[in-house]
N, C-alpha and C positions, 0 to 999 in steps of 0.2 A: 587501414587504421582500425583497430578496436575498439568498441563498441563504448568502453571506461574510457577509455583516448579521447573518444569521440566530446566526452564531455568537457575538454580543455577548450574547444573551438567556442564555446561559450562560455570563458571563463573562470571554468569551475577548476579547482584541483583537487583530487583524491587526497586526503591529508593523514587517513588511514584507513586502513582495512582489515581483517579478521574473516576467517571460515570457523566458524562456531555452527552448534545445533541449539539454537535456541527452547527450554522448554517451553510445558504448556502454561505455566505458570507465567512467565515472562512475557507469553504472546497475550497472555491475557491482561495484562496488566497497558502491553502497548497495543493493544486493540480496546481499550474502554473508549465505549460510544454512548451518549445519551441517549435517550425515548427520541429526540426528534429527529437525532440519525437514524434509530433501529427504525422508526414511522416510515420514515422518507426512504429509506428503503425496501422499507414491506411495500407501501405504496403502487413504488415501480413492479414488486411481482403481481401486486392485485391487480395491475392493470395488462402486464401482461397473459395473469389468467382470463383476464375479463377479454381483451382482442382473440385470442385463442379458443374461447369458447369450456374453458378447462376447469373443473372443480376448483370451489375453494373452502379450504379447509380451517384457516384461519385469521385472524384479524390483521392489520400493520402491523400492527406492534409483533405479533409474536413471528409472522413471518421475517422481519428485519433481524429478529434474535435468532432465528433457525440460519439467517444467511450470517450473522456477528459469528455462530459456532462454528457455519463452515470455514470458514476465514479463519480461524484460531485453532480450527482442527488441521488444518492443509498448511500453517504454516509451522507447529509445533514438531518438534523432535526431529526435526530434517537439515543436514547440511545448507549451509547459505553462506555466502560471503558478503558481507558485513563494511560499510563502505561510509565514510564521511566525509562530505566534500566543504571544501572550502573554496568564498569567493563574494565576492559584491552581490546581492539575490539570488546567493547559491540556490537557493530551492526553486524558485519564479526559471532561472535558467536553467538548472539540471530537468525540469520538468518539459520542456521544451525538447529535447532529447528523450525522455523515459516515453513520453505520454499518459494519457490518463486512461485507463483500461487498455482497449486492444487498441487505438488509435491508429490505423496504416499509416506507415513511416518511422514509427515511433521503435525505439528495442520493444517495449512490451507487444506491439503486434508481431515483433518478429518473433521472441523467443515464447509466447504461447500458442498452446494449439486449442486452447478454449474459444469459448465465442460465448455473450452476453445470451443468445438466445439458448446454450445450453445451459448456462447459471441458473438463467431464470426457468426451465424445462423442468430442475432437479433441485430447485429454492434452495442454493447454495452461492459464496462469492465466485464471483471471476478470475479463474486459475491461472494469474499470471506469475510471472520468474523475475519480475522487480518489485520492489518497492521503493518509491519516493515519497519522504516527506513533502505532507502540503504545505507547509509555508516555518519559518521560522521556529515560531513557537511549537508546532510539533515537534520540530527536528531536534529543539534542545529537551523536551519532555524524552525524544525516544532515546537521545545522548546517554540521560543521565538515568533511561532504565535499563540500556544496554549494559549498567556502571564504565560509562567511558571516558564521562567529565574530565577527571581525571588525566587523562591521556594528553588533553589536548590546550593548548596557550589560550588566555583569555583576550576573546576578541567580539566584536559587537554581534550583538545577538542574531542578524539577521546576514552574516557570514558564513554560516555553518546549515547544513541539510545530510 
């Protein structure tokens, strides 16, 4: 079974897809993160320079923004296919399947060959080959900047991922 297959066993169905290269413009617009994301990020590098013994160079904040760029840099002007799934807690279920980073088990631990401990090595995100919206409300934010609204029948908000 394939791996998009796979996401029917829990309900979810592909209700449309697309191979686009999204620009940089676009990635950044579905990557805006607040200060307490960009902190809470930086955070986890300061602390992994701090167990490692490793220079540091700069605060949370701007660390969390050096890793917002990689992330917007790795996913800008690159072939992707483009997938919106429909179902009763599409996102809560398709994530159960995706995982969250490299999770073993998960597709993203299968189809990356990164590892958290190099992201944080080179203060950049985690080079994974999926993305899942986190809950509802992002999924129709990224809907409607992918311009897909459009596309799709109106159904309750937390159907769609």
């Amino acid at each position: 079974m394939s791996d998009l297959k796979s996401l029917e066993t829990v309900g979810v169905k592909i209700v449309y897809s697309i191979i686009a290269a999204p620009s940089r413009e676009l990635m950044t617009v579905h990557y805006q993160k607040d200060d307490a994301w960009l902190i809470m990020v930086g955070d986890s590098i300061l602390d992994f320079q701090k167990k490692h013994k490793l220079l540091i160079n700069f605060n949370s904040l701007e660390y969390g923004q050096r890793v917002l760029q990689s992330l917007i840099d790795y996913n800008s002007d690159k072939l992707m296919k483009i997938c919106i799934l429909f179902g009763l807690d599409a996102c809560t279920q398709a994530r159960k399947i995706v995982g969250s980073i490299n999770e073993p088990g998960t597709m993203r631990a299968k189809y990356s060959h990164d590892s958290d401990y190099e992201a944080a090595l080179n203060i950049r995100a985690t080079q994974n080959s999926i993305h899942c919206s986190g809950n509802a409300s992002e999924a129709v934010f990224e809907i409607n900047n992918f311009k897909l609204a459009n596309l799709l029948p109106e159904f309750e908000l937390n159907e769609y991922c």
